[in-house]
KELOTI-672447 format. One record per residue (C-alpha): residue in one letter; y, x, z. Coordinates in steps of 0.001 Angstrom, whole numbers. Each point is the difference from the previous one (the first is absolute). Last residue first. Layout:
N
<type:a; Y:Y; X:X; Z:Z>
...
# end
This chain:
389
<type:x; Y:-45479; X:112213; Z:72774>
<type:x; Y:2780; X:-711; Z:-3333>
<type:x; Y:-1286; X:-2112; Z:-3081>
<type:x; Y:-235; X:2010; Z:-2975>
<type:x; Y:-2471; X:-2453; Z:-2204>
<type:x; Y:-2296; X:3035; Z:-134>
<type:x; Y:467; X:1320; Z:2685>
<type:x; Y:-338; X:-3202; Z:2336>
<type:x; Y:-3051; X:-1409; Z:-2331>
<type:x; Y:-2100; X:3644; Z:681>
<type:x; Y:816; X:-265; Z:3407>
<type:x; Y:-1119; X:-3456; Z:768>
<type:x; Y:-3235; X:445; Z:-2348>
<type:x; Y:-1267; X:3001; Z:1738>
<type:x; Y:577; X:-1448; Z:3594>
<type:x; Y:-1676; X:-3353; Z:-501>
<type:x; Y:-2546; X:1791; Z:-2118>
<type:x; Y:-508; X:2497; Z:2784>
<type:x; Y:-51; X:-3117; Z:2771>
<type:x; Y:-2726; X:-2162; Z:-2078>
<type:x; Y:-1804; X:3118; Z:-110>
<type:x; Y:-734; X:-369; Z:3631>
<type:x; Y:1226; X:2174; Z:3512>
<type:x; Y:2427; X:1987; Z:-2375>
<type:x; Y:1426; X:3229; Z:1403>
<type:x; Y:-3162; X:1356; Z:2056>
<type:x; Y:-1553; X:452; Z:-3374>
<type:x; Y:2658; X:1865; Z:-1417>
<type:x; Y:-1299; X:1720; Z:-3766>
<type:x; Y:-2705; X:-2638; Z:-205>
<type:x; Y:2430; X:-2980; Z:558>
<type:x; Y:2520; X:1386; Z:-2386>
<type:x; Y:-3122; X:500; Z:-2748>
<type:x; Y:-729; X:-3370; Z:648>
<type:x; Y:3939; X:-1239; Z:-114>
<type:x; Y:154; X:2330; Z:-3648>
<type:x; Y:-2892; X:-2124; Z:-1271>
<type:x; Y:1257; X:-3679; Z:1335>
<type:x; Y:3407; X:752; Z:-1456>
<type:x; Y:-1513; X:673; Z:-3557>
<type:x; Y:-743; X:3226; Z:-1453>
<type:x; Y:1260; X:886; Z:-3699>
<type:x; Y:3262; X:671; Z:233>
<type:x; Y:-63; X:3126; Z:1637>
<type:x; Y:1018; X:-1262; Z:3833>
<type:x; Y:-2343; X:2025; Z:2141>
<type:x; Y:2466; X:2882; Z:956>
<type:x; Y:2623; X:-2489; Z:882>
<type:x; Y:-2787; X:-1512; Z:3232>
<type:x; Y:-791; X:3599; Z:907>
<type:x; Y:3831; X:892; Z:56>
<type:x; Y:793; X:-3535; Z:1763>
<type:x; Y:-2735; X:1293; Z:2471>
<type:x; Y:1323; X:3397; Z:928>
<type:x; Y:3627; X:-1197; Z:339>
<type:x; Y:-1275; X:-2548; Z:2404>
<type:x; Y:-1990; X:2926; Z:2080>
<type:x; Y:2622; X:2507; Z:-63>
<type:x; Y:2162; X:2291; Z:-2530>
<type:x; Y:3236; X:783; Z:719>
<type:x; Y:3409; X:-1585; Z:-1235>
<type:x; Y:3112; X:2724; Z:110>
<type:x; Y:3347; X:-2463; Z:756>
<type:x; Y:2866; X:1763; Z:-1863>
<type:x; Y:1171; X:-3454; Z:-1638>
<type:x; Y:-664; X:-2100; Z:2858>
<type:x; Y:-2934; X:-2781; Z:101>
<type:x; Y:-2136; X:1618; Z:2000>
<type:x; Y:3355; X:472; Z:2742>
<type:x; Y:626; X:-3720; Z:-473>
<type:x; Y:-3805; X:-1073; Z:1485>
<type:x; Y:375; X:2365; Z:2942>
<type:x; Y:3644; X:-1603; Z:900>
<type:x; Y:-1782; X:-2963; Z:-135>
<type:x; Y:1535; X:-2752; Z:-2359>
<type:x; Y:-110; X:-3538; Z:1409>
<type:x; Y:2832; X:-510; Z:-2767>
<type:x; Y:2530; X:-1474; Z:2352>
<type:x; Y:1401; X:3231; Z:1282>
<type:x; Y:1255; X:1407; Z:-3691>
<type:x; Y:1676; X:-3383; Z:-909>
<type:x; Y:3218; X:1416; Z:918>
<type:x; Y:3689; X:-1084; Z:1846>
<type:x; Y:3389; X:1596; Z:620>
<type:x; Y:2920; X:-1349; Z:1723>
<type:x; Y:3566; X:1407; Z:-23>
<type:x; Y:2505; X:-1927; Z:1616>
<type:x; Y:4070; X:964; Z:-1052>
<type:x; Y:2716; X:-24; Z:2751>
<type:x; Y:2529; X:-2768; Z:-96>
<type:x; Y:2531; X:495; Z:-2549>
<type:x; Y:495; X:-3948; Z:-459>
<type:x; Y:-2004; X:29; Z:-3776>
<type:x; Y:-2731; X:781; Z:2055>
<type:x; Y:-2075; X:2616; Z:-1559>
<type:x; Y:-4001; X:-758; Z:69>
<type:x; Y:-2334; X:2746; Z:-912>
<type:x; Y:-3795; X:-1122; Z:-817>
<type:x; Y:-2550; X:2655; Z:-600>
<type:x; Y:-3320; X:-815; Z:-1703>
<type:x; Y:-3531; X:2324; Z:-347>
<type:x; Y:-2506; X:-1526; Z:-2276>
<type:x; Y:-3621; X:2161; Z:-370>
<type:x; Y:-1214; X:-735; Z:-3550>
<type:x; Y:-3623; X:193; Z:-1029>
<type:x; Y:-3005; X:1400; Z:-116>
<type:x; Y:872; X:4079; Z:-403>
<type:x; Y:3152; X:-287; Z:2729>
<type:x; Y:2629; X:-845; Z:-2234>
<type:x; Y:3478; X:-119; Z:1508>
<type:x; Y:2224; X:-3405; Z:-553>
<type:x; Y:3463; X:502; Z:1280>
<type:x; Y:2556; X:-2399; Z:466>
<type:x; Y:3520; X:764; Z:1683>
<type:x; Y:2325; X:-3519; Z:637>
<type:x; Y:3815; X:354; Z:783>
<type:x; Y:1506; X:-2895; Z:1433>
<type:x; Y:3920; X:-438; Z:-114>
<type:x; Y:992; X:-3066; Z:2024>
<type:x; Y:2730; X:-1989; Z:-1747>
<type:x; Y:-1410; X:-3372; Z:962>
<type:x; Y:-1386; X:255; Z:3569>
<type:x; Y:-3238; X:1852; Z:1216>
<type:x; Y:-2095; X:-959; Z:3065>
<type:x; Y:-2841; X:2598; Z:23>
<type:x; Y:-3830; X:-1283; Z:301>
<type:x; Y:-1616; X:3152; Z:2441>
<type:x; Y:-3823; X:1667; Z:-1709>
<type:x; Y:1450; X:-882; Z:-3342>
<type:x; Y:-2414; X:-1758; Z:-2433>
<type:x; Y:-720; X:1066; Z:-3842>
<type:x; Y:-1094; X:-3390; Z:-1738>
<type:x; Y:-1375; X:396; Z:-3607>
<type:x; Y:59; X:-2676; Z:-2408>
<type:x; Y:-2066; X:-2478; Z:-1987>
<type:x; Y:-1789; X:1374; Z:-3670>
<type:x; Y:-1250; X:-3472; Z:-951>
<type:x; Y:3176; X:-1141; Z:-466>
<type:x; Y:2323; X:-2619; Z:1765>
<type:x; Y:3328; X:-521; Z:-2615>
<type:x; Y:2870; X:2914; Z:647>
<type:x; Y:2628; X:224; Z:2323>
<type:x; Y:-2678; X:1201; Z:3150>
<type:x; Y:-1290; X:2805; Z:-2393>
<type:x; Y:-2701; X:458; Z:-2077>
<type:x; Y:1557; X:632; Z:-3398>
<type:x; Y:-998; X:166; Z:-3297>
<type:x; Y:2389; X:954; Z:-3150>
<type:x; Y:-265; X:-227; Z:-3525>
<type:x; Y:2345; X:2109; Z:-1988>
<type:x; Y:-2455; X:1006; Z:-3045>
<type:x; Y:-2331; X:2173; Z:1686>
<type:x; Y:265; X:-1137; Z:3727>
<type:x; Y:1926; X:943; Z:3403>
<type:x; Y:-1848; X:-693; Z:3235>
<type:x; Y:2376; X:-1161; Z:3542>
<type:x; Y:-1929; X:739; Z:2623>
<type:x; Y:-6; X:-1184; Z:3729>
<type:x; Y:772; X:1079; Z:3329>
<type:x; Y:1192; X:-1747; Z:2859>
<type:x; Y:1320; X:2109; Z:3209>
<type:x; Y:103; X:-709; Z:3347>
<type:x; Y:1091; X:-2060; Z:3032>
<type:x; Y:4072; X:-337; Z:-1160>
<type:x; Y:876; X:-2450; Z:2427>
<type:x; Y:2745; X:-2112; Z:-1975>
<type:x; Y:3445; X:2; Z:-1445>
<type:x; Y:169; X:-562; Z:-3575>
<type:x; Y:1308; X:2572; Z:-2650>
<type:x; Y:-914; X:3441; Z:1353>
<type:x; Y:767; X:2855; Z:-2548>
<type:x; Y:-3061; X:1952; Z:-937>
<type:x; Y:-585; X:3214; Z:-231>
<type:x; Y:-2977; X:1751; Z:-2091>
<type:x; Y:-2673; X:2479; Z:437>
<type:x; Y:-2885; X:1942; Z:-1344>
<type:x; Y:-2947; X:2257; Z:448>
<type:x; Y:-3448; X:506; Z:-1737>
<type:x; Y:-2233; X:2107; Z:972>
<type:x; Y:-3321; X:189; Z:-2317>
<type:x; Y:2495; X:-413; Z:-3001>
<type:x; Y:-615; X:-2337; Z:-2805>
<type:x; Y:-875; X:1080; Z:-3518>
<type:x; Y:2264; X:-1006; Z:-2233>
<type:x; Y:-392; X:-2815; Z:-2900>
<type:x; Y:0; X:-2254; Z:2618>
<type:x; Y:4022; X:1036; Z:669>
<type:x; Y:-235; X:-937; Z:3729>
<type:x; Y:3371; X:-1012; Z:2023>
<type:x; Y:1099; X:550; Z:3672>
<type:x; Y:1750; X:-948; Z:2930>
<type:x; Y:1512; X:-3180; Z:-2306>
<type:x; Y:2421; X:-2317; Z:1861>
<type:x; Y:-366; X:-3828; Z:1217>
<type:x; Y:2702; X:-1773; Z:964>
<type:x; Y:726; X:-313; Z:3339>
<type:x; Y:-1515; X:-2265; Z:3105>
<type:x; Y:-2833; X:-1064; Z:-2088>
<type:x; Y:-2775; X:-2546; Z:1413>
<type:x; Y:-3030; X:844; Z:-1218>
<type:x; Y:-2334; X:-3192; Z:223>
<type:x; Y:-185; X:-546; Z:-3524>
<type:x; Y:-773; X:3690; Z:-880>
<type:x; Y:-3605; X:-1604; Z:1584>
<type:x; Y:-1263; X:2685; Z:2094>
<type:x; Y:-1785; X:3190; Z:30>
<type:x; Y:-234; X:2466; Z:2885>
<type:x; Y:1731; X:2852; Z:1587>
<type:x; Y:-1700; X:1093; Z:2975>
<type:x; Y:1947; X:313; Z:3020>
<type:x; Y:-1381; X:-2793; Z:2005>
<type:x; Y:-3501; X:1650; Z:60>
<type:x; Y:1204; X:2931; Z:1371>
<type:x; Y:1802; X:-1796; Z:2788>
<type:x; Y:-2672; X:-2063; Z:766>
<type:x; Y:-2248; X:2458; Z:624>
<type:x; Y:2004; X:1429; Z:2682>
<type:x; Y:647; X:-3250; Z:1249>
<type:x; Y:-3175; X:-982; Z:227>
<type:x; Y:-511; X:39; Z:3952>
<type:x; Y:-3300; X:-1238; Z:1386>
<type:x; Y:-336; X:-3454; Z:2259>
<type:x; Y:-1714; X:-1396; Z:-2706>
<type:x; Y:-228; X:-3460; Z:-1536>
<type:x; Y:1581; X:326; Z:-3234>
<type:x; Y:3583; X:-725; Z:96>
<type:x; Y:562; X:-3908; Z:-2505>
<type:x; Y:359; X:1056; Z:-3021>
<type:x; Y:-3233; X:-1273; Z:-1152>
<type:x; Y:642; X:-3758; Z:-673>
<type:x; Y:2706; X:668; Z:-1983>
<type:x; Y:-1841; X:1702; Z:-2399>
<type:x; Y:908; X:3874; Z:-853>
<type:x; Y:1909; X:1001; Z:-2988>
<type:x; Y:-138; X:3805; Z:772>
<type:x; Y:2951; X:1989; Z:2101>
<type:x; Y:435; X:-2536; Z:2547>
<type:x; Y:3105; X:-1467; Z:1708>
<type:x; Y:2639; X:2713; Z:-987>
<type:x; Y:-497; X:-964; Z:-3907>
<type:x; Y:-730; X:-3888; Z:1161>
<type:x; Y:2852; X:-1154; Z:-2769>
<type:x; Y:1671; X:2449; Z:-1963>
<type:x; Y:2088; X:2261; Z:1886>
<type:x; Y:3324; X:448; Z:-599>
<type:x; Y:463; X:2518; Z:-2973>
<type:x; Y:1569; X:3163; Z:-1242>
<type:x; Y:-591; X:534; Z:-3878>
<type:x; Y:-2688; X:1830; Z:-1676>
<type:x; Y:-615; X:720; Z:-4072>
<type:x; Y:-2281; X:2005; Z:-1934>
<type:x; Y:474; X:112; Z:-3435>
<type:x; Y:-2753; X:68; Z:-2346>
<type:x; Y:193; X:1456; Z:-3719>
<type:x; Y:-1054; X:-434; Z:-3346>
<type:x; Y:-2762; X:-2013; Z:-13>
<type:x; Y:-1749; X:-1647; Z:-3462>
<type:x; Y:-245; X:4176; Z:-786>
<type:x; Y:407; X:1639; Z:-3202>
<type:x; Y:-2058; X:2597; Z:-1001>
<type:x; Y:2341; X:3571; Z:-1625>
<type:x; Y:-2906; X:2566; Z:1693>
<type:x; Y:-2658; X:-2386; Z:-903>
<type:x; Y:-2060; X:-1563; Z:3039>
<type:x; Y:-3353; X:621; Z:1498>
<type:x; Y:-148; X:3469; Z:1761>
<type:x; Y:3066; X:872; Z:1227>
<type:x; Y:2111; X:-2852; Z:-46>
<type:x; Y:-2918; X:-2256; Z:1382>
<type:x; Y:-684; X:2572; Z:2925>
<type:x; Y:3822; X:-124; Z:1268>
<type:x; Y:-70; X:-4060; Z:-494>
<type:x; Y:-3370; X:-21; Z:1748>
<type:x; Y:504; X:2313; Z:2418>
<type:x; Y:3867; X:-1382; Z:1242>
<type:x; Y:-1840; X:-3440; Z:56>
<type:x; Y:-2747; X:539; Z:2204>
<type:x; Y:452; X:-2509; Z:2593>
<type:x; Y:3850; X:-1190; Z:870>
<type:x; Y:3390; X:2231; Z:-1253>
<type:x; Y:1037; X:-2930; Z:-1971>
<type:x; Y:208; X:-1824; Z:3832>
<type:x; Y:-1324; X:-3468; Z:310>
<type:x; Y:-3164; X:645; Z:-2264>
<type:x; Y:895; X:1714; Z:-3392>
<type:x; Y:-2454; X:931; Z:-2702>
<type:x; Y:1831; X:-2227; Z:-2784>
<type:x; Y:-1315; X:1945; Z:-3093>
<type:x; Y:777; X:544; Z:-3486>
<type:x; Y:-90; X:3112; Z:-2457>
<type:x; Y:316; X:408; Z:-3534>
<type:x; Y:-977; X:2221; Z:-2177>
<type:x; Y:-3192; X:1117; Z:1223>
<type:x; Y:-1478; X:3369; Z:-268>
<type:x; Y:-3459; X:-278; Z:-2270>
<type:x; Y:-3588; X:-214; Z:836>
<type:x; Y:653; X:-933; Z:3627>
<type:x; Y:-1208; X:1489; Z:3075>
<type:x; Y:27; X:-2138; Z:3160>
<type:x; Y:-937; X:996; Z:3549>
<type:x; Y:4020; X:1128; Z:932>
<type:x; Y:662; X:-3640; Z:-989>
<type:x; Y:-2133; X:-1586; Z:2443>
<type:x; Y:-3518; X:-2051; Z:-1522>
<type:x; Y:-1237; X:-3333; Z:-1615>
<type:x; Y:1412; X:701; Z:-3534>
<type:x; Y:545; X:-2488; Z:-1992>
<type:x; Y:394; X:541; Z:-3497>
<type:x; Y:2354; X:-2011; Z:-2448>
<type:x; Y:449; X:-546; Z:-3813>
<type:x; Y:-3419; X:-1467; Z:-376>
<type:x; Y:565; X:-2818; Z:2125>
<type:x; Y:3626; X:-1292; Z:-1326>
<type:x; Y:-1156; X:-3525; Z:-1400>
<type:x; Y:1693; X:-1793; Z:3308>
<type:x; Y:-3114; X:-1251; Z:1587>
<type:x; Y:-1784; X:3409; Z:-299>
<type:x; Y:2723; X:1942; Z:1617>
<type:x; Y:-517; X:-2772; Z:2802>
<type:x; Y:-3838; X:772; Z:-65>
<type:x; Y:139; X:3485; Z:-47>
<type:x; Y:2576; X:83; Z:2909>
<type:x; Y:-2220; X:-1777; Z:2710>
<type:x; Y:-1665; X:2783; Z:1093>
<type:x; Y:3019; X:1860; Z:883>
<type:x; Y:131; X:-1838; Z:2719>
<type:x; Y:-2375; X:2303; Z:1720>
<type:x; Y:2888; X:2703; Z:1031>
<type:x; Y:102; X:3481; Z:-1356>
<type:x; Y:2433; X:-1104; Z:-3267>
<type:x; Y:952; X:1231; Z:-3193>
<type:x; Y:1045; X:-1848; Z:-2677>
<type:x; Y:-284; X:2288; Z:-2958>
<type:x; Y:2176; X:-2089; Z:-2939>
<type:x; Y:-580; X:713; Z:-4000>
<type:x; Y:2021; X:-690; Z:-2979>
<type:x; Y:2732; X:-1191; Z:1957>
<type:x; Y:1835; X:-3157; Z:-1896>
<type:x; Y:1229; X:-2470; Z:2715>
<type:x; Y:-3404; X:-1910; Z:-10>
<type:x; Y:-1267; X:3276; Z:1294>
<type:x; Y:2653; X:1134; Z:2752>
<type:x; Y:-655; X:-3904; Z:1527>
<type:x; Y:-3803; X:432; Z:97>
<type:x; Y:523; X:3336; Z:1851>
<type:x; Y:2687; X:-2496; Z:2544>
<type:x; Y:-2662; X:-2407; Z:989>
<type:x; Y:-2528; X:2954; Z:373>
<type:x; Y:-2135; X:-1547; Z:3170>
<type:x; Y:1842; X:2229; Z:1983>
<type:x; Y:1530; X:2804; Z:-2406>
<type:x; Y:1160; X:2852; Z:2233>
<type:x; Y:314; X:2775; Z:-2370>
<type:x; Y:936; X:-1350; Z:-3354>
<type:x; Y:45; X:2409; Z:-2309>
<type:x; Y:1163; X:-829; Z:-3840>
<type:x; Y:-1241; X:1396; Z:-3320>
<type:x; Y:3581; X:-1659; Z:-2512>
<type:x; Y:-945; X:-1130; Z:-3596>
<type:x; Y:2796; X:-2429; Z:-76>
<type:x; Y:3088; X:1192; Z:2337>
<type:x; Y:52; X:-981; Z:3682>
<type:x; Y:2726; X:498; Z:2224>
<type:x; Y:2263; X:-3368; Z:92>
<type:x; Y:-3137; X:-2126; Z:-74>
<type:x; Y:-1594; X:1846; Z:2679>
<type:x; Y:3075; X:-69; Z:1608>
<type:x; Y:506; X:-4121; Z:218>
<type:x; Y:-3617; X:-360; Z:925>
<type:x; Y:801; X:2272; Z:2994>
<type:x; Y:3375; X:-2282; Z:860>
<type:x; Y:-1935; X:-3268; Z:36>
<type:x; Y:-2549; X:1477; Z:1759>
<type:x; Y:1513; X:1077; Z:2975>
<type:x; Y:2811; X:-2729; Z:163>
<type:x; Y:-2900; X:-2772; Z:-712>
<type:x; Y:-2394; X:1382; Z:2665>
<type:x; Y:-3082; X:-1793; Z:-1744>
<type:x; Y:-1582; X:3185; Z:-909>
<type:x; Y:587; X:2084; Z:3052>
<type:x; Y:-1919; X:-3703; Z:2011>
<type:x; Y:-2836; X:-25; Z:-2628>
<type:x; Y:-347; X:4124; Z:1343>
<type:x; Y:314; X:-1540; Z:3581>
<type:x; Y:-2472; X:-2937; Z:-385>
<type:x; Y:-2335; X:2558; Z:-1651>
<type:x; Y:-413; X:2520; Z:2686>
<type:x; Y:2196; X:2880; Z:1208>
<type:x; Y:-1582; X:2992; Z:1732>
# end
């Protein structure tokens, strides 16, 4: 969940912005209805109405929100936007919008919800001919030494805790998983052996695919120890603008993506290495699976190496099979008391009603009333702001 210093941070990303304020003025025609999913604090709603939209939804789940009245306020353009403090797929809007903008990426464009929202917005929410602030998001790797402390620790970590903790017990099993977790770094501290290629490209006009799979060779320029792969995206705009949040490109807020190797390979200019992506979509979120072929230029024999984030998710086998496709739920006692708990919300009792009635229907449940409204009032919030159990 971000919090204001990181939407002020989006905001003040000069590259980001610069090229986003750049579209909407490129894209917008007077009299325009424009979606924003994704608005923060709505810095870039008040932005589509100064440049001439009739009226701007800035939607947003997140509490910032709040302050987008007031800043629509301060620039005379109040009563030609409405917030809406909700997800996309909650909103219904009294007309299909012309227009739509959003920036809903985290490191990867395939991060969070995205995919839904875009898919759900073209259904639903925007004209069949809209126009869209983002036109496309290319998804670029390139073979890479390893930034610095990658094979060290797997989270930023203070120095003062690295030291081995004082068991006698072996971790290396646990290790091992942890270690071969992608994470996020600064695209900074990338350090390309070969130039970058694209494995795969997303039209966001199109709906994305729950398994997606790509490649792309790369010709090795500097000699190195290849230890993994960077990732990054390179975004395409209405009206030629571009983003970027790769290692050649100024710091965003965005960062990069670090894919390690579970062996570093020495490589030498000339090297061919083939990289294979593929994102698969589990019902959350995306699984990442990574394979790494390295071709010395000399005619030694190729190395294969393969890597996924599927064994660093502290996901039980149990808990992935109720998630599958062709899993059957059944009813039993927490399934019973959502129900009873759902049944109760009519829109006219209040939490502390339907957690009395809760209490009443499972008295062995809730020791105090104070722990049904605690229950009743978590649930109801996390479906009805979406948030994942």
């Amino acid at each position: 969940m971000y919090d204001l210093p990181d939407y002020l941070a989006m905001v003040e990303d000069r590259q980001r912005t610069s090229a986003y304020l750049a579209a909407i003025r490129a894209t917008l025609r007077p009299g325009d209805h424009v979606l924003e999913l994704g608005t923060g604090f709505g810095y870039f709603a008040v932005h589509a109405a100064l440049a001439g939209a009739a009226h701007v939804w800035a939607v947003e789940p997140n509490d910032a929100i709040a302050l987008g009245p007031a800043l629509a306020a301060r620039h005379g353009v109040a009563d030609r936007i409405t917030f809406l403090q909700r997800r996309g797929d909650q909103v219904e809007l009294p007309r299909r919008a012309d227009v739509l903008l959003e920036d809903l990426r985290g490191v990867s464009p395939l991060m969070g919800r995205r995919a839904a929202a875009l898919a759900d917005a073209h259904a639903r929410l925007l004209a069949p001919d809209a126009r869209v602030i983002a036109l496309r998001d290319h998804l670029m790797v390139a073979p890479c030494m390893a930034p610095e402390g990658a094979r060290e620790r797997p989270i930023d970590t203070p120095a003062d805790m690295l030291a081995a903790p004082p068991s006698e017990l072996d971790l290396s099993a646990v290790r091992a998983r942890a270690t071969a977790a992608w994470r996020r770094v600064r695209a900074s501290a990338l350090h390309p052996l070969a130039d970058a290629g694209c494995w795969a490209t997303w039209e966001l006009r199109q709906a994305l695919p729950t398994d997606l799979r790509g490649s792309t060779e790369c010709v090795v320029r500097n000699a190195g120890e290849m230890a993994g792969i960077g990732a990054w995206f390179d975004a395409d705009l209405a009206g030629g603008a571009r983003i970027s949040s790769g290692p050649t490109s100024p710091a965003t807020v965005y960062d990069a993506a670090w894919f390690p190797l579970a062996q570093p390979v020495a490589v030498q200019p000339g090297d061919r290495v083939t990289i294979r992506m593929r994102a698969t979509h589990d019902g959350g979120e995306y699984v990442w699976s990574w394979e790494v072929e390295c071709r010395p230029q000399s005619g030694a024999a190729s190395a294969v190496q393969r890597g996924t984030d599927l064994g660093t998710r502290l996901l039980s086998p149990e808990r992935r099979a109720r998630r599958a496709a062709t899993a059957v739920p059944a009813r039993d006692t927490a399934v019973d008391l959502h129900a009873a708990m759902l049944a109760r919300v009519d829109g006219r009792r209040s939490l502390a009603e339907i957690a009395a009635a809760l209490r009443r229907d499972a008295p062995t449940r809730f020791a105090e009333e104070r722990d049904a409204l605690a229950f009743v009032s978590r649930e109801i919030a996390r479906i009805a702001e979406g948030a994942e159990g």
